[in-house]
C-alpha positions in Angstrom: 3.2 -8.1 19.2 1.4 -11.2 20.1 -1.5 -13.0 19.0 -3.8 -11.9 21.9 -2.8 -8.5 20.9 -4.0 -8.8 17.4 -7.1 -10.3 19.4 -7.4 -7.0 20.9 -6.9 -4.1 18.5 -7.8 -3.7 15.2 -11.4 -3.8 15.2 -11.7 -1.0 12.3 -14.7 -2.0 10.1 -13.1 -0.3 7.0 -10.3 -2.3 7.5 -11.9 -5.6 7.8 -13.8 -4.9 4.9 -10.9 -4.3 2.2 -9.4 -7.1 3.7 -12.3 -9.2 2.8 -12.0 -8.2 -0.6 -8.2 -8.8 -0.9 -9.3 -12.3 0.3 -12.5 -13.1 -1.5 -10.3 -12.2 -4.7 -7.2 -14.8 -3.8 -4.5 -11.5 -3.7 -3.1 -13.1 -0.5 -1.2 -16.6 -0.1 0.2 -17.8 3.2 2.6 -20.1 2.8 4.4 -20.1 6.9 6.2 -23.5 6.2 7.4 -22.9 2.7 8.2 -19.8 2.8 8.4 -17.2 -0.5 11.7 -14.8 -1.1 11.2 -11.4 -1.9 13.1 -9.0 -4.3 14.9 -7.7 -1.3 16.3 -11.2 -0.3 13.7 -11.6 2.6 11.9 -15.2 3.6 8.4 -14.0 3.8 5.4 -16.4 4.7 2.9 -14.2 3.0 2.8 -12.9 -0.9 0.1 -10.2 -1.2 -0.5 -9.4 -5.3 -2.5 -6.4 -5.5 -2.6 -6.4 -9.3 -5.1 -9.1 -9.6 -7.5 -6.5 -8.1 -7.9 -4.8 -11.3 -9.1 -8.1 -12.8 -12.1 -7.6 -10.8 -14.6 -5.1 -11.6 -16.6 -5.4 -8.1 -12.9 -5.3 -5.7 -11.7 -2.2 -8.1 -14.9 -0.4 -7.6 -14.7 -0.6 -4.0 -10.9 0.1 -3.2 -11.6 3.3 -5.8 -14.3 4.5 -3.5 -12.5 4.0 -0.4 -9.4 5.6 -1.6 -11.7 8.7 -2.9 -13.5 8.8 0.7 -10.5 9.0 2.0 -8.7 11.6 0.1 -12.2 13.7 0.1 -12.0 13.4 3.6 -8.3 14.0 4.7 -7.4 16.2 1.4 -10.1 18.1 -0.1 -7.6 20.3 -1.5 -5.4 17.9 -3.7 -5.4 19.5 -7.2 -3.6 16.3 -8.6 -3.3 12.6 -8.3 -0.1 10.6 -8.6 0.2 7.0 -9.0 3.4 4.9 -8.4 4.6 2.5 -10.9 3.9 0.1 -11.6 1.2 -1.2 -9.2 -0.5 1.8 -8.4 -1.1 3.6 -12.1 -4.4 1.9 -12.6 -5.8 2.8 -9.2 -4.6 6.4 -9.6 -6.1 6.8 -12.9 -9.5 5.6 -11.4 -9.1 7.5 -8.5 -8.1 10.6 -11.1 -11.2 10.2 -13.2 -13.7 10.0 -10.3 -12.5 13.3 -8.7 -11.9 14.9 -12.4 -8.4 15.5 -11.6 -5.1 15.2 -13.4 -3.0 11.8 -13.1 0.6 11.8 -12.9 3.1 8.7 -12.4 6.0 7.9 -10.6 8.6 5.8 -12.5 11.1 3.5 -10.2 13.4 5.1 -12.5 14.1 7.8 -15.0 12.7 6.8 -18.3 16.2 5.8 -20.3 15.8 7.5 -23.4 13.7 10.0 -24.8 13.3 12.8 -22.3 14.1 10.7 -19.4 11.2 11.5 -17.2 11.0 10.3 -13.8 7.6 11.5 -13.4 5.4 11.4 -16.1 2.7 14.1 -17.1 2.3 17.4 -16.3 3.0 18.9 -12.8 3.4 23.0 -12.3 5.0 23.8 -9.3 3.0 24.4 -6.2 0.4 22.1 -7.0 -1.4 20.0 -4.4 -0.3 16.1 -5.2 -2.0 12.7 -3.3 0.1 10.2 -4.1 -1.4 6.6 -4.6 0.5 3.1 -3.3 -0.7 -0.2 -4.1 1.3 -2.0 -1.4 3.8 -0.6 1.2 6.6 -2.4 3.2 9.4 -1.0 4.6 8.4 2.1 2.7 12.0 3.2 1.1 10.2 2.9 -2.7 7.6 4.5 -1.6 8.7 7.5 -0.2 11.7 8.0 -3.2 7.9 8.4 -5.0 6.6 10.7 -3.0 10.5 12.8 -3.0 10.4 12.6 -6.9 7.3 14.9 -6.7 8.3 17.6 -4.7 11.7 17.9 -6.3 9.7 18.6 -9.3 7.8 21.1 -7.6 5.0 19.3 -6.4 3.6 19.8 -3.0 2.9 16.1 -1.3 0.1 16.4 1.0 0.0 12.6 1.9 0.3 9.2 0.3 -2.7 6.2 0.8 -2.2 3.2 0.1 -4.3 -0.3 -0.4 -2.2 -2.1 2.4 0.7 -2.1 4.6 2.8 -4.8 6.2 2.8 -2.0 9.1 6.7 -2.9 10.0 8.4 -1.2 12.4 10.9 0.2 9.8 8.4 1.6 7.5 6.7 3.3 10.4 9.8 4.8 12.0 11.1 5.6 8.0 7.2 7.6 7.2 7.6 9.4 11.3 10.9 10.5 9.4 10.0 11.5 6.4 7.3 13.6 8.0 4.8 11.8 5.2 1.2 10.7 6.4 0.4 8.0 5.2 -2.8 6.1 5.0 -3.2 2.8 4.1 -7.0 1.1 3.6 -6.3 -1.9 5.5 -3.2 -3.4 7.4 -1.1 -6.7 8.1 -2.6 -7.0 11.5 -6.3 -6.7 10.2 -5.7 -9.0 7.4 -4.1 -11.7 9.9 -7.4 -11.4 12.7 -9.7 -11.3 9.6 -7.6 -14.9 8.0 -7.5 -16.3 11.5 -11.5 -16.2 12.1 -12.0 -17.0 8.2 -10.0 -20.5 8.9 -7.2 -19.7 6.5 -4.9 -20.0 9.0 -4.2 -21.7 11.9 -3.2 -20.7 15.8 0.3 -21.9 14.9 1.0 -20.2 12.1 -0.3 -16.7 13.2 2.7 -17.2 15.6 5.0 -17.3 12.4 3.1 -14.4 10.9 3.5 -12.4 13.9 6.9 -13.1 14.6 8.2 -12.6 10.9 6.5 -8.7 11.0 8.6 -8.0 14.3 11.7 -8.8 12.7 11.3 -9.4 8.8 15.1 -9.3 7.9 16.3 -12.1 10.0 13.5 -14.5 9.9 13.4 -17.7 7.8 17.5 -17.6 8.2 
């Protein structure tokens, strides 16, 4: 994908709009010549922190009532909400408590003492689960999430998410999976939106777009 491209596409007004928020509210930094290292080991020139979005009353009011448009929309028969940890527990619960539904989380891992729970609350088998993500990449964490639930009975109708890098991997891993998921706005959108904001130049969108193609190798 080239910058023309992004040009092109990605003209969804629901998009734009949560991307404005996630950059009214500072959750992105760019930084294309010094660039940050993620968990994974990967050179990245953007950092997106969703967690600051709970800090703000206005930006958490909004992504709630997108994510329960959404789900209204795509799910109307979800019987229960399930957030993954640690990001997305506060936007489930919101989520939860506007559609008067149960919450459940996702640990990363079983729970190591105790009873060792992986998912935490109460789930009988058969019921109808959403699954909320704060932030997706290449999708492997997230969908071990959504595979917790339905080995503990749950039926997964689909995951949504804040935002997704949109790379390659995670799409080909979700077509795999057989998992819909729907993200409220995108790495592309974010980059047009930054680009016409004047938080980035020409020259670095050519960095953003080229480290999206191929995240793994880039920076080395």
């Amino acid at each position: 994908m080239n910058k023309n491209k992004i040009d092109q596409e990605f003209e969804d007004p629901g998009e734009m709009e949560v991307a404005q928020q996630l950059i009214r509210i500072n959750t992105i930094k760019f930084q294309p010549s010094n660039p940050f290292t993620w968990a994974s080991g990967w050179k990245a020139p953007i950092y997106c922190d969703n967690r600051k979005i709970l800090s703000y009353p206005e930006t958490r009011e909004f992504i709630c009532s997108r994510f329960v448009k959404v789900i209204k929309e795509k799910y109307p028969d979800v019987e229960v909400i399930a957030g993954v940890a640690t990001g997305a527990i506060g936007h489930g619960v919101l989520v939860a408590d506007k559609l008067e539904l149960p919450f459940i989380y996702i640990r990363s891992r079983p729970k190591g003492h105790g009873l060792e729970n992986l998912i935490e609350g109460d789930l009988k088998p058969g019921q109808k689960v959403v699954v909320v993500e704060d932030l997706v990449s290449t999708g492997v964490s997230s969908l071990k999430a959504a595979e917790a639930v339905s080995d503990f009975g749950g039926n997964v109708l689909g995951m949504v998410a804040i935002f997704t890098y949109d790379f390659p991997v995670a799409n080909e891993n979700f077509k795999k999976s057989g998992l819909e998921l729907t993200p409220l706005s995108r790495y592309q959108v974010l980059i047009k939106l930054s680009l016409k904001n004047g938080d980035i130049s020409e020259n670095e969108v050519n960095d953003l777009v080229e480290w999206r193609e191929n995240p793994s190798v880039w920076g080395k």
